[in-house]
C-alpha positions as CSV (number, residue, x, y, z in Angstrom):
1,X,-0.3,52.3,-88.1
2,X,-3.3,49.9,-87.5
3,X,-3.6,46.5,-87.4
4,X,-5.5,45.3,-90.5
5,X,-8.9,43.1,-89.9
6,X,-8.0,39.7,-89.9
7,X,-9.5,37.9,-93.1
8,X,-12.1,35.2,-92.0
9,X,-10.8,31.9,-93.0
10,X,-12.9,30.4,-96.4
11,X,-15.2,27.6,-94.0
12,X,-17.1,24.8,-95.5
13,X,-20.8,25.4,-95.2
14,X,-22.8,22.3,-93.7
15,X,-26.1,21.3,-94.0
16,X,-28.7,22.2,-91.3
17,X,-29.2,19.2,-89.0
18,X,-32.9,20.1,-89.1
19,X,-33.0,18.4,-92.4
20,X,-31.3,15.2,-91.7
21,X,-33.2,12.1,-91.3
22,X,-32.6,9.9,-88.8
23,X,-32.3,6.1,-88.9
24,X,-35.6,3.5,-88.2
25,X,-33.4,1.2,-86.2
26,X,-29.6,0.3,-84.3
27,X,-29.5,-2.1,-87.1
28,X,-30.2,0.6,-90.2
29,X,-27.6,2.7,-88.1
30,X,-25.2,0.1,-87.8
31,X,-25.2,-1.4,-91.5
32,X,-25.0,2.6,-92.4
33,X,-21.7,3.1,-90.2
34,X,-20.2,-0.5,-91.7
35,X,-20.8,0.5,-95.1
36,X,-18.9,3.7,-94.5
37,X,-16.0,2.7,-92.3
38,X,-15.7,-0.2,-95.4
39,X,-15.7,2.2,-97.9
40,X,-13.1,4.1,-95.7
41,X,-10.8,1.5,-95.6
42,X,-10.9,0.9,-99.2
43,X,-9.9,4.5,-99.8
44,X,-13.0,6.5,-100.5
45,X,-13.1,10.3,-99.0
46,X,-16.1,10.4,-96.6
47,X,-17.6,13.8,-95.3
48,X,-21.0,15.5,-94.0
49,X,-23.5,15.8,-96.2
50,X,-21.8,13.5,-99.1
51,X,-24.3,10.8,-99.4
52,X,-27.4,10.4,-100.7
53,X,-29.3,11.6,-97.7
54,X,-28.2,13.7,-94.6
55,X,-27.6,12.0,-91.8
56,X,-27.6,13.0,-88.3
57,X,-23.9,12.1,-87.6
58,X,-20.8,10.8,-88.6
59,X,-20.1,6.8,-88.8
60,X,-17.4,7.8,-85.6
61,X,-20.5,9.0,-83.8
62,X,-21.8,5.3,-83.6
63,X,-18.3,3.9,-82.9
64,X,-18.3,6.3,-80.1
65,X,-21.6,4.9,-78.9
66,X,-20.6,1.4,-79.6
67,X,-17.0,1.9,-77.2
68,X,-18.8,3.5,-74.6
69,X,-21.1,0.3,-73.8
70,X,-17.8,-1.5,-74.4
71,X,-16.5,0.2,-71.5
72,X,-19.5,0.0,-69.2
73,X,-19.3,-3.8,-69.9
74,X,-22.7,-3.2,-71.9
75,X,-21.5,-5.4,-74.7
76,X,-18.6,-7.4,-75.2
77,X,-15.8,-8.5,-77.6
78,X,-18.1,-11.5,-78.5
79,X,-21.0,-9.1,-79.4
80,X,-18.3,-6.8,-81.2
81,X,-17.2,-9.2,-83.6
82,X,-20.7,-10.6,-84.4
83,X,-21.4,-7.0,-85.3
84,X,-18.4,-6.6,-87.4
85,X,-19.1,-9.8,-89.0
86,X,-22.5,-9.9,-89.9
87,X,-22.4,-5.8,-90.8
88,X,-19.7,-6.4,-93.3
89,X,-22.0,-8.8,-94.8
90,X,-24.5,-6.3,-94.2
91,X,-27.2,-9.3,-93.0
92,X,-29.2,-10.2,-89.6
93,X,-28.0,-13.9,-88.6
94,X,-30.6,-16.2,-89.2
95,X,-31.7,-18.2,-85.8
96,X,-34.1,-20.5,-87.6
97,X,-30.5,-22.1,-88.8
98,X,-28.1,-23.5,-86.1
99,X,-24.6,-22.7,-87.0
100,X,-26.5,-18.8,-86.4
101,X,-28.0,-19.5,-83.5
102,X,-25.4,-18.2,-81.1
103,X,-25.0,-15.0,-83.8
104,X,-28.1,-14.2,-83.8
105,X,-28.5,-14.2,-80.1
106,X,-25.5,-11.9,-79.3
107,X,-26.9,-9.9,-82.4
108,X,-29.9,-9.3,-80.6
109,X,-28.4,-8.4,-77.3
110,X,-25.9,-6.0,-78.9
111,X,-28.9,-4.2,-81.1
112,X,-31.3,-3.6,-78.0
113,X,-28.0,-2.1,-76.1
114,X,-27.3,0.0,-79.0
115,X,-31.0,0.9,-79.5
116,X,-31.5,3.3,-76.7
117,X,-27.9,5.0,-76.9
118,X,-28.6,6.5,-80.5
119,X,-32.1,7.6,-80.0
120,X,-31.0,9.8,-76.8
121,X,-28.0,11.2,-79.3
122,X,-31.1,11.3,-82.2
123,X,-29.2,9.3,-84.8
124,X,-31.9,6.4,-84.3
125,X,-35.9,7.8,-84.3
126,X,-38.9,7.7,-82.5
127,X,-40.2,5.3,-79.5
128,X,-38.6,2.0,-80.4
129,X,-39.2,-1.1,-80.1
130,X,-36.9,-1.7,-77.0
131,X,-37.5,-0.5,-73.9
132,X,-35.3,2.1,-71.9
133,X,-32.8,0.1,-69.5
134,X,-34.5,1.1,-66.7
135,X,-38.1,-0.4,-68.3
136,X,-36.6,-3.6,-69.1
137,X,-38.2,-5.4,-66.0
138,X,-40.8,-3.3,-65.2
139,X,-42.5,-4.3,-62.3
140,X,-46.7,-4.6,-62.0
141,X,-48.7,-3.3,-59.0
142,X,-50.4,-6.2,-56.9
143,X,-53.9,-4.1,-57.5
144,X,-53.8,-5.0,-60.9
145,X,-54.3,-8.8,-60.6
146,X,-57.5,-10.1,-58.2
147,X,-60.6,-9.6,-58.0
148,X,-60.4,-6.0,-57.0
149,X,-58.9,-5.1,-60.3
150,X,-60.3,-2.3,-62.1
């Protein structure tokens, strides 16, 4: 007697990536992944394709991005917890204002580290506005200063 077919198992249809919009900056991204791994905590159900727009990955996916510059030494457990901090209260520190000085300069640090990252993986678009690591000290040709200058 012969083997029946196997029955395909009921899947969950997901949204074509094509239409998911990416993020403007590391800092949309990261106040996005905040907001969800908050809601998380507090209980809600998060899954693709939920919200209000399609995104291009998961709240993980930025983690993931965010531990691996851990791990390289990239950013730091000071730069971690001004993220967690100031993402939970879903605000840029102010460095007009003292006591946010410091903040806001490990904010800064920890966005253009970030920056880069998520636009290879597509969850951030476009250019930016921070160069690639290896453009950060770009170096200028002699020729371009003098009077031989074109």
């Amino acid at each position: 007697m012969p083997n029946p077919a196997p029955r395909a198992a009921p899947t969950r249809r997901l949204h074509s990536l094509d239409r998911a919009v990416p993020f403007h900056s590391a800092e949309e991204a990261w106040f996005w992944t905040m907001a969800a791994l908050t809601a998380r905590r507090d209980g809600a159900q998060l899954g693709a394709g939920r919200g209000e727009m399609l995104r291009p990955c998961e709240p993980d996916d930025v983690i993931v991005v965010l531990d691996r510059l851990y791990r390289q030494r990239r950013i730091d457990l000071a730069h971690a917890r001004v993220m967690r901090a100031w993402g939970e209260k879903h605000s840029v520190p102010d460095e007009r204002f003292a006591p946010e000085r410091a903040d806001a300069r490990l904010w800064k640090e920890a966005m253009q580290r970030l920056d880069w990252p998520l636009r290879v993986k597509g969850i951030v678009a476009g250019d930016g506005i921070f160069p690639r690591p290896e453009e950060a000290n770009p170096c200028v040709p002699l020729s371009s200063f003098g009077p031989n200058r074109r």
